[in-house]
C-alpha positions in Angstrom: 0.0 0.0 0.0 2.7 2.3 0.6 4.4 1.8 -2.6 0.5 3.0 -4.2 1.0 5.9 -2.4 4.5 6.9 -3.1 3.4 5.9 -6.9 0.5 8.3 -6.4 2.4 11.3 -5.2 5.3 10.8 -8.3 2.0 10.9 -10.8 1.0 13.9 -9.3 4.2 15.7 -9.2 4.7 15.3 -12.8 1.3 16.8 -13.6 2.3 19.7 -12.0 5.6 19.6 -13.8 4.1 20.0 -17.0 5.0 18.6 -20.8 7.3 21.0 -21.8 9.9 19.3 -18.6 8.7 15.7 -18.8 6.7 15.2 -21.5 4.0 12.2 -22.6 4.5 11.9 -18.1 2.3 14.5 -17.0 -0.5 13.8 -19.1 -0.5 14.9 -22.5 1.0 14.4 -26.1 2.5 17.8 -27.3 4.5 17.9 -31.2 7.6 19.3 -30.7 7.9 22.4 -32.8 11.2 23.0 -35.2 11.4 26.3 -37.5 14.0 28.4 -39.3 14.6 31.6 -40.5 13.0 33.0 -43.4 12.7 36.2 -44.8 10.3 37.9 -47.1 9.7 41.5 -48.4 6.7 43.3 -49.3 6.4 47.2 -49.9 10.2 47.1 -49.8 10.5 46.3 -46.0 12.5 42.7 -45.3 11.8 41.2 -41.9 14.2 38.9 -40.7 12.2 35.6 -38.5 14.5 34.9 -35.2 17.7 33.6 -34.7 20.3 31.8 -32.7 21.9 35.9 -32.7 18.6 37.6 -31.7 18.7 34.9 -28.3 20.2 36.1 -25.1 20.1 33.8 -22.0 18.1 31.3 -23.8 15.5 34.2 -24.5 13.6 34.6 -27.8 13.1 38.0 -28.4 9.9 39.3 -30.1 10.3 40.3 -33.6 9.3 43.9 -34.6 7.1 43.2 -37.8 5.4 45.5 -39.9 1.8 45.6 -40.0 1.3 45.7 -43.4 3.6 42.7 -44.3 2.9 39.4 -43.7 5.5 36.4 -43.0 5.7 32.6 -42.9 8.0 30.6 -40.8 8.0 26.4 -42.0 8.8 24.0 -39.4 11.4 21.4 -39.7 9.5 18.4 -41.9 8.0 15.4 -41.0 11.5 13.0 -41.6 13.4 15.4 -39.1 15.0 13.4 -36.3 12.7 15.4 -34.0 9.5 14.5 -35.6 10.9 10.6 -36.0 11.7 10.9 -32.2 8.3 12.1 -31.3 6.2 9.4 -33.6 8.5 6.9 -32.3 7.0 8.5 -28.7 3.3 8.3 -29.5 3.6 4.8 -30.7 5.4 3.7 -27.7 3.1 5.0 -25.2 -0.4 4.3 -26.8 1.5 0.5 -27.3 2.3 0.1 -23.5 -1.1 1.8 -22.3 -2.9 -0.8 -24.3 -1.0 -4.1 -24.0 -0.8 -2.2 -19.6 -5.2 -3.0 -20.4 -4.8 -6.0 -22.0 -2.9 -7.2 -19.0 -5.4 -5.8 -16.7 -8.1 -8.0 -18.5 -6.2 -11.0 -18.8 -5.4 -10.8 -14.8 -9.0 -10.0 -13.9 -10.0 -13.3 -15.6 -7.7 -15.1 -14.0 -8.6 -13.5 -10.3 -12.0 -15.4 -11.1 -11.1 -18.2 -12.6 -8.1 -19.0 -11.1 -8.2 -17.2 -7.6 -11.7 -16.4 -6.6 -13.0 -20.4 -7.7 -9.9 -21.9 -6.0 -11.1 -20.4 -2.6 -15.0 -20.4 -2.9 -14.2 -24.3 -3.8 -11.9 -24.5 -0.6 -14.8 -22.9 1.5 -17.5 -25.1 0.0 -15.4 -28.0 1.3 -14.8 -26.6 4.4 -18.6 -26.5 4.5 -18.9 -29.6 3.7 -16.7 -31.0 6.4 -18.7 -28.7 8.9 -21.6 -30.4 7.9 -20.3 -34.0 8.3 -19.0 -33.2 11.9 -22.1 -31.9 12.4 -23.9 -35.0 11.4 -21.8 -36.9 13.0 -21.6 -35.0 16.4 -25.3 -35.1 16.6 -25.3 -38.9 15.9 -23.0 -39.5 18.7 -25.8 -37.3 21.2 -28.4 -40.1 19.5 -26.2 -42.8 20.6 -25.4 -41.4 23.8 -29.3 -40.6 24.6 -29.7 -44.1 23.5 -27.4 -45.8 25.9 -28.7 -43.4 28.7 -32.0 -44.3 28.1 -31.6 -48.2 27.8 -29.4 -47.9 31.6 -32.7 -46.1 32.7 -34.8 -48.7 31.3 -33.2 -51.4 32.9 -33.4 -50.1 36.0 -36.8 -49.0 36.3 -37.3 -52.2 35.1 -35.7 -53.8 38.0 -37.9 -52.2 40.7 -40.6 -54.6 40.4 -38.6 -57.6 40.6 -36.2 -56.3 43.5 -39.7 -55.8 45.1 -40.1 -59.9 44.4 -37.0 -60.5 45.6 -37.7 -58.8 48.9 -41.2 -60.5 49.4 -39.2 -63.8 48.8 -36.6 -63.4 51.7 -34.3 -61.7 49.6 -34.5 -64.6 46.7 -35.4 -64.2 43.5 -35.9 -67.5 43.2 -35.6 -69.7 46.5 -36.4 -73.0 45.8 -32.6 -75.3 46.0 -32.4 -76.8 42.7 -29.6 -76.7 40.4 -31.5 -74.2 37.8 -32.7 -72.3 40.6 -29.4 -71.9 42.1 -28.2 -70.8 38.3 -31.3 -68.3 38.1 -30.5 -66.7 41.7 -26.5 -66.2 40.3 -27.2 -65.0 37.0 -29.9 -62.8 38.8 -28.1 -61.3 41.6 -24.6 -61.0 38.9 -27.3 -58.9 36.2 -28.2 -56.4 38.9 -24.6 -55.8 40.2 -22.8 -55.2 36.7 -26.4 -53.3 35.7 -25.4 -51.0 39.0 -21.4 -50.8 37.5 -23.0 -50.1 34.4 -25.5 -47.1 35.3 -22.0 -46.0 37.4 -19.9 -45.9 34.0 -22.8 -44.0 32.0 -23.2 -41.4 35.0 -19.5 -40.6 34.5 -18.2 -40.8 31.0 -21.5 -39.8 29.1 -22.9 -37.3 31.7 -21.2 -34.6 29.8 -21.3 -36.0 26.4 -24.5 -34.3 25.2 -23.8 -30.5 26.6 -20.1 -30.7 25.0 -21.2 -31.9 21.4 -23.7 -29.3 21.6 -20.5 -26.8 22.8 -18.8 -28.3 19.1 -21.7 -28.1 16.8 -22.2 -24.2 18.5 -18.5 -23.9 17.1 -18.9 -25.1 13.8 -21.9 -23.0 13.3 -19.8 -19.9 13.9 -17.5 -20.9 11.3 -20.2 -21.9 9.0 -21.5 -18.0 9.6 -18.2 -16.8 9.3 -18.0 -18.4 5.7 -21.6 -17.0 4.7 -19.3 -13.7 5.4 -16.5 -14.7 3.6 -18.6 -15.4 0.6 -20.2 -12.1 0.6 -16.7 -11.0 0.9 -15.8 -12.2 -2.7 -18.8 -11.0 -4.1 -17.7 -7.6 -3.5 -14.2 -8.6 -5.2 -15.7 -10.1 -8.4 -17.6 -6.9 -8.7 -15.1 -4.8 -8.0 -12.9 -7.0 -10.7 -15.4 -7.1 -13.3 -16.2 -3.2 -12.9 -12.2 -2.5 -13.7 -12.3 -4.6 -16.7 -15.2 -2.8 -17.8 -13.0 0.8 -17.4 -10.3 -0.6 -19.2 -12.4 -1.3 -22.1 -13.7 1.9 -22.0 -10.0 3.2 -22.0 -8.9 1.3 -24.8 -12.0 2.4 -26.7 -11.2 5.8 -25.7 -7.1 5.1 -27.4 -9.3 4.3 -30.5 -10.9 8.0 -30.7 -7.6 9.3 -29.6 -5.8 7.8 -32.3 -8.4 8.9 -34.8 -8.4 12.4 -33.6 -11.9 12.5 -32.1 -12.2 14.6 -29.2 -15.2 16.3 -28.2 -17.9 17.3 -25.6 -19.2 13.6 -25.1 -15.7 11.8 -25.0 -14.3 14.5 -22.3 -17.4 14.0 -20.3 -17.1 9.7 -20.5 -13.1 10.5 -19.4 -13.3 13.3 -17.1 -16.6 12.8 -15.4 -17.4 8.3 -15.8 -14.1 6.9 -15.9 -11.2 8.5 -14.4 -12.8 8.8 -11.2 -14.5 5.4 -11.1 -11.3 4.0 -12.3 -9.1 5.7 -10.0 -11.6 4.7 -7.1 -11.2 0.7 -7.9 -8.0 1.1 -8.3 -7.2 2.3 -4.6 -9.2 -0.7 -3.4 -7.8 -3.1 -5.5 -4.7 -1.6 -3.6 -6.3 -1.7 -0.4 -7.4 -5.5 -1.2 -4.2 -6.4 -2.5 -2.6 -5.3 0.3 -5.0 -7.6 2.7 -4.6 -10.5 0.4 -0.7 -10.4 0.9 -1.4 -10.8 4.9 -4.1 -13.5 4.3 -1.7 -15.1 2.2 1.0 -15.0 4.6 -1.0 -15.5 7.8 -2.2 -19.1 6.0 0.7 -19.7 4.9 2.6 -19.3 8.3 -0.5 -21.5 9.6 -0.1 -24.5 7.0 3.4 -24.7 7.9 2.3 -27.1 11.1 -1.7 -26.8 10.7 -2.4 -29.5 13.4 -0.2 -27.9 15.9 -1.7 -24.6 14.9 -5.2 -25.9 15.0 -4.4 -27.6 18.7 -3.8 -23.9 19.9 -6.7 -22.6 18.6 -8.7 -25.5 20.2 -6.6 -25.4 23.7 -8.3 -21.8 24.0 -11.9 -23.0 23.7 -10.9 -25.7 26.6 -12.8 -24.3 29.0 -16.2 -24.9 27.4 -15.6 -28.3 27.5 -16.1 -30.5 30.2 -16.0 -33.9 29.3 -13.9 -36.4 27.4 -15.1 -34.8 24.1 -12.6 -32.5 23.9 -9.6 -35.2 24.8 -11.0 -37.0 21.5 -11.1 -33.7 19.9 -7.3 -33.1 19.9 -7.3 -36.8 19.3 -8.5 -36.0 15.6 -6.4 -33.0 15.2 -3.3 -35.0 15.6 -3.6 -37.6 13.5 -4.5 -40.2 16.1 -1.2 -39.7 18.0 -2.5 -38.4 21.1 -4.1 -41.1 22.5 -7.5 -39.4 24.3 -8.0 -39.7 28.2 -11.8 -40.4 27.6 -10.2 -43.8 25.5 -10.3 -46.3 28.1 -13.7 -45.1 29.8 -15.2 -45.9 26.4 -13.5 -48.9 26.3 -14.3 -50.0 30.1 -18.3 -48.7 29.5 -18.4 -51.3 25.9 -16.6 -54.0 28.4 -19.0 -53.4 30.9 -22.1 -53.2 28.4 -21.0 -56.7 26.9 -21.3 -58.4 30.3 -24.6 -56.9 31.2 -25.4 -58.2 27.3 -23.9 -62.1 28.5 -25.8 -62.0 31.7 -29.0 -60.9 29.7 -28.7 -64.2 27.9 -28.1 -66.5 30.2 -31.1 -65.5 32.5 -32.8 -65.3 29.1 -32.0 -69.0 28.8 -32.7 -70.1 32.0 -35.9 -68.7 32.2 -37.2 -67.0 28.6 -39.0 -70.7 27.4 -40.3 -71.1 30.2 -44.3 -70.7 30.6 -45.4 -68.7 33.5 -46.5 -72.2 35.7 -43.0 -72.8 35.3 -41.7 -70.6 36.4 -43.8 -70.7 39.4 -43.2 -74.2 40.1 -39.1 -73.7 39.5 -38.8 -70.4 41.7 -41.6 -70.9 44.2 -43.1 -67.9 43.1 -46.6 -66.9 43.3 -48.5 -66.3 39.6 -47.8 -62.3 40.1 -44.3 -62.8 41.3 -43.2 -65.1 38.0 -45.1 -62.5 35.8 -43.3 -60.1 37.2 -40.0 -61.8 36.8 -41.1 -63.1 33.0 -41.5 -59.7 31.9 -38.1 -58.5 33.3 -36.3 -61.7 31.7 -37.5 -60.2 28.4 -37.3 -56.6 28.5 -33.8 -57.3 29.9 -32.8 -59.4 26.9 -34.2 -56.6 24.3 -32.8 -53.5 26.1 -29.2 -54.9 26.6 -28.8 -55.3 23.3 -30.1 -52.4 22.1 -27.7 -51.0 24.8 -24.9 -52.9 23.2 -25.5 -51.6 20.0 -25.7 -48.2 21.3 -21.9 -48.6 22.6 -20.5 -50.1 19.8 -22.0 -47.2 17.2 -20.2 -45.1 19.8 -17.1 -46.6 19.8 -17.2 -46.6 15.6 -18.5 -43.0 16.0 -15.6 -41.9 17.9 -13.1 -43.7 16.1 -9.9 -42.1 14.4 -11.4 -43.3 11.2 -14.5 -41.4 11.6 -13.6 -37.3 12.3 -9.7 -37.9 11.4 -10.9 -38.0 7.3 -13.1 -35.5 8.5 -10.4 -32.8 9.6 -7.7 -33.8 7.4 -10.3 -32.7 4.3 -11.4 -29.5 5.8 -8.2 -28.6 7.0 -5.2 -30.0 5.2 -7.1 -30.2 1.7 -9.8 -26.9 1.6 -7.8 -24.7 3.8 -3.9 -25.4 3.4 -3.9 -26.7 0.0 -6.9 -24.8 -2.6 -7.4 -21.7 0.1 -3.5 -20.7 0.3 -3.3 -21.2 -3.0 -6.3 -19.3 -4.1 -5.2 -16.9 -2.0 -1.8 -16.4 -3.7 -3.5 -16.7 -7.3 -6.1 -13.6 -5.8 -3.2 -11.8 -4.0 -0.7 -11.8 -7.2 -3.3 -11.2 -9.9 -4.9 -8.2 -7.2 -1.2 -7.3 -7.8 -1.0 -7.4 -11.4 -3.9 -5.6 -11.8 -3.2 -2.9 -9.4 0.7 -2.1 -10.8 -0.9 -2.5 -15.0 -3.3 0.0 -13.9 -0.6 2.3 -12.3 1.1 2.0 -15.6 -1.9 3.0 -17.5 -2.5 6.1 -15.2 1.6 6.9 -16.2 0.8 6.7 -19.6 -2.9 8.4 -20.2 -1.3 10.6 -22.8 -2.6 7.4 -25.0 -6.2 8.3 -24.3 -5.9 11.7 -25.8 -5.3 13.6 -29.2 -2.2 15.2 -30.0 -1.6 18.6 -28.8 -0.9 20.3 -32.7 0.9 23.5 -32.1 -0.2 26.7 -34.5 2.3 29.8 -34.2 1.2 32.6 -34.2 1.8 36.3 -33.1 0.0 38.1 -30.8 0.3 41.9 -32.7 0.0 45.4 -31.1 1.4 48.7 -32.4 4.0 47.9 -34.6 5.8 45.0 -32.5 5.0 41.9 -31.9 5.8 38.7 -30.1 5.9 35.3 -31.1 2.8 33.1 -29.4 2.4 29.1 -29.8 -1.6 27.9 -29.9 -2.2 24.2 -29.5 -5.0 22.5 -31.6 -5.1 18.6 -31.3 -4.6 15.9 -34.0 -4.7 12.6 -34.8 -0.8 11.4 -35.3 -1.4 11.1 -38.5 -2.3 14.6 -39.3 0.4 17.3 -39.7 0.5 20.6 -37.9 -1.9 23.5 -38.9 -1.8 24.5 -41.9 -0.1 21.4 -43.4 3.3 21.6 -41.6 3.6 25.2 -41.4 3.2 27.4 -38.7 1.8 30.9 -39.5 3.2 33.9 -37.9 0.6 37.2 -38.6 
């Protein structure tokens, strides 16, 4: 940005130094004028045009001249070295202001095909993997809700037959047989590890569903700060597409110049439409520019070590987390090298949920063909009491495998191979590898752009006519001094009065 300015201020301090010291530079094509001495005589009176001896301190003198005579002065012709030079001038700059447009144009494409579509495909896959974690995060709250539900189950479900147990002397079934011992085992083993179990699920998935909610909160920020993002380009592509459309103005504008055309309408499109517009886009494109670079760098610098990077980020949302969640969270982030302290809890709960499962079966076995009579005559049960103990034998064996099935769709949930793919696409893919480099294909074509249009601004002599000059002389009394007039021309047109200038 500061080299804009700098640029800037040069610009305008050759405006103000005007053609005659820098020429084509401070804004405007001016033919260089040539004559020599002549001499004429009319009514017997010779005047004599000025010389290198009528000069003093580089000062023309003005020429007394008779009013009654009239003399012509010829400037030098149109193969002089001067006139070559100045041709050679016109050519040059009109040829570098266009090819300075062309440029322009070409870059502006390539900000949007190359740049802008590189990163608005790197945030649609960031999206993406927002959504997926998102999916998955609220998957793992079903599961969780599931397993918490199915503990609940189980142990409302084991009121009524505790209350059995305690009307039977503290026996669920009390009759000494060898099934009936089996039956009081399996019995008294199912509540225990159901108690371990309910235990487990209090303290490893207590927390689960208020710290997903904490990461789907967070990647619904990011997802808003993407909607921003895109509005963000939007701007950019306008901006882009509204330079292009100046420049081809411009170049139309070389066209009139080059034909000579210059007139109300053309100095009102230049002087009113586009040089302001222009010169407004062309500071933002700066300004952009200038943020692109730092975006550029800042992801670059971030890509460098992105999981590391990411970590940080993550280690400063800590607090909002209070369960195991986030120990699976940095899990994911690097690469499935850090084992997660929330690991073996998941482990020990799907350890603990399979033996609740076995136990499940084997009462189910025991005691799930069995017709109520049965089980009255086995247990020594009244009818209400083996109902009672029939219907837990079932629900039992459905719940605890639902509950199982719960666990292990949590443990696949939560496995490296789940969120890992998940992260590495959204991170090392979208954001490290199309971002940075859409945001180096935005940054140096923002450039491009920026320093063409610079060039163009050096070199708006191109967009108009040719400054002719006509020589004349301003006359009062009898002397008079030499005057030049400026008309313009196309460059292929000779000076007034077809290469002479006229002194009156």
């Amino acid at each position: 940005l500061s080299v804009a300015v700098v640029w800037f201020m040069v610009i305008v301090v050759l405006k103000f130094m005007g053609e005659k010291k820098v020429g084509f530079l401070a804004g405007r094509l001016i033919r260089p004028t040539t004559t020599t001495g002549t001499s004429s005589k009319e009514e017997g009176v010779e005047v004599v045009m000025p010389s290198s001896s009528n000069q003093q301190d580089g000062i023309d003198e003005g020429i007394p001249v008779n009013n009654n005579a009239t003399h012509t002065t010829t400037s030098n012709t149109i193969d002089s070295p001067t006139e070559q030079k100045f041709t050679r001038s016109v050519y040059l700059t009109r040829t570098i202001f266009i090819l300075s447009g062309i440029i322009v144009i070409i870059s502006g494409g390539l900000f949007y095909g190359k740049g802008v579509v590189s990163f608005k495909n790197s945030i649609d896959e960031v999206r993406l993997g927002i959504d997926l974690v998102q999916t998955a995060a609220q998957k793992t709250i079903d599961l969780t809700q599931n397993i918490i539900q199915a503990e609940s189950d189980i142990e409302e479900e084991l009121v009524p037959t505790t209350q059995v147990q305690t009307e039977n002397n503290g026996e669920i079934c009390g009759l000494d047989s060898e099934i009936s011992n089996q039956v009081r085992m399996v019995y008294v083993e199912l509540t225990k590890n159901v108690d371990m179990l309910k235990e487990m699920v209090e303290g490893s998935l207590a927390s689960f569903n208020h710290d997903l909610k904490n990461l789907i909160t967070l990647t619904e920020k990011v997802d808003t700060g993407l909607d921003q993002a895109d509005v963000f380009f939007y701007i950019l592509i306008t901006i882009s597409v509204v330079l292009i459309g100046l420049i081809v103005a411009m170049l139309v504008g070389v066209f009139f110049a080059w034909k000579g055309v210059s007139n109300c309408f053309t100095k009102a499109m230049q002087y009113a439409i586009i040089w302001p517009l222009f010169i407004f886009f062309l500071v933002l494109s700066w300004i952009f520019a200038t943020l692109f670079l730092t975006a550029s760098l800042a992801g670059s610098d971030f890509c460098i070590n992105p999981d590391k990077n990411v970590q940080a980020i993550l280690g400063q949302s800590a607090d909002e987390f209070d369960g195991i969640i986030f120990s699976f969270v940095l899990f994911y982030v690097s690469g499935c090298t850090i084992k997660p302290a929330g690991e073996g809890e998941i482990i020990a709960l799907a350890t603990q949920a399979r033996v609740v499962l076995g136990y499940a079966h084997d009462l189910t076995e025991l005691l799930g063909n069995l017709p109520i009579a049965g089980i009255v005559a086995l247990c020594g049960l009244t009818i209400p009491q083996a109902t009672v103990l029939k219907t837990f034998v079932d629900f039992s064996h459905d719940v605890t495998h639902l509950l199982n099935r719960a666990i292990v769709g949590l443990r696949e949930v939560l496995a490296c191979e789940t969120f890992n793919p998940i992260y590495t696409t959204f991170v090392h893919k979208a954001l490290c590898i199309e971002g940075v480099s859409g945001l180096k294909t935005i940054f140096t074509t923002t450039l491009i752009i920026s320093i063409f249009s610079m060039i163009m601004i050096m070199f708006r002599a191109a967009l108009y006519p040719i400054k002719e000059p006509d020589v004349q002389s301003a006359s009062s009394g009898e002397n008079a001094m030499e005057v030049v007039k400026y008309n313009e021309t196309s460059p292929g047109e000779k000076g007034a009065g077809d290469g002479q200038v006229v002194v009156y």
